[in-house]
N, C-alpha and C positions, 0 to 999 in steps of 0.2 A: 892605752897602748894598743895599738893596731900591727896585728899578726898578718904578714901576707903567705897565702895560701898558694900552695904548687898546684900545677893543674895535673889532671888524672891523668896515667900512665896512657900511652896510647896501646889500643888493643888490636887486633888484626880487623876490625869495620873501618876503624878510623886511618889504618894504614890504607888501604886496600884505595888503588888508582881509580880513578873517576871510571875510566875505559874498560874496567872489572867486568866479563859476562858471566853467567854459571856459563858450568857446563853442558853441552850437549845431550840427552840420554841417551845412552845406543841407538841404532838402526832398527824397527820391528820389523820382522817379515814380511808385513803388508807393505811396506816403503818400496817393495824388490818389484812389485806388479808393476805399476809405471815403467821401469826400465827393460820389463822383460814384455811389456808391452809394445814400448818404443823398438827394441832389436827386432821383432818378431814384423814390426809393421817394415821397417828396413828392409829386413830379409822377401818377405812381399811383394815391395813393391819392387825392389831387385830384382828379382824372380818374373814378376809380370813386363818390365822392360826386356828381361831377355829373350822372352817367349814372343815377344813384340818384333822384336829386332829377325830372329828366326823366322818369323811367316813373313815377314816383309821382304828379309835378304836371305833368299833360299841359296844355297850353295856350299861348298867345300870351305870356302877362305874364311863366310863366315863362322861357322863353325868353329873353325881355329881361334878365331882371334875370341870372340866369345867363349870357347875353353878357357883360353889361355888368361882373362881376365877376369874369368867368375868361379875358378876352383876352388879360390880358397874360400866361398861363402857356404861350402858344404860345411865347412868347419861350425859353424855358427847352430844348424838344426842338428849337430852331432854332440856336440858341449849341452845343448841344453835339454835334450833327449838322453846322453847316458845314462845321467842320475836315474831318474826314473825307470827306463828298461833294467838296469844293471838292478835295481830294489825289488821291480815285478818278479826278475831274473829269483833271485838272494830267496824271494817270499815262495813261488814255486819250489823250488829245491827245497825249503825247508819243511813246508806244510807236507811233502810228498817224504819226506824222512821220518815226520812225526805220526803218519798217517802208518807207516809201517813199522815202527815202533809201538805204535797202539796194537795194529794188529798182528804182533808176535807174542805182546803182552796176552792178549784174552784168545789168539786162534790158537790149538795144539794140534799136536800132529792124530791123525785119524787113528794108527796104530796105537801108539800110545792111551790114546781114552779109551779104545777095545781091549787092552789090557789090564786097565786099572778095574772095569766095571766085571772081570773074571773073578 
């Protein structure tokens, strides 16, 4: 007698569509250089066209119109410069608090030690 046998349960490999990728692993921090390279070189060469434009068409109009069209690139060296200023900022103020902190801890007042050694 011949038993026919069922086939094995399917499992999540054998469900899993053909088009299945892992996934991605986060972004490391070294990923960010390329892009803050590329804005940086943008911002440059932006910069060196304008300065281009200015010795070549000296005048009031242009002025204007090159204001008028390059302000908001200030934006650009101000975003990627606060972080860092705002931390130098943060790191100052604190080392100069801890720095007097220390010495309130071990300096005493002059009177005081000519007291104690009476």
């Amino acid at each position: 007698m011949v038993v026919a046998q069922s086939p094995p349960p399917p499992t999540i490999t054998t469900i899993r569509p053909t088009t299945y990728r892992e996934p991605t692993p986060p972004a490391k921090p070294d990923d960010q250089v390329p892009v803050w390279a590329f804005v940086w070189t943008l911002f440059g060469f932006k910069m060196a066209v304008v300065g281009i434009i200015m010795f070549t068409h000296p005048g009031h109009a242009t002025n204007v119109v090159v204001l008028a069209t390059t302000w908001f690139w200030v934006i650009v060296p101000a975003v990627a410069l606060a972080g860092p200023v705002a931390f130098r900022w943060r790191l100052m103020k604190l080392r100069k608090r801890r720095q007097a902190l220390r010495r309130s801890e071990w300096i005493m007042d002059a009177d005081r030690v000519n007291a104690d050694r009476r």
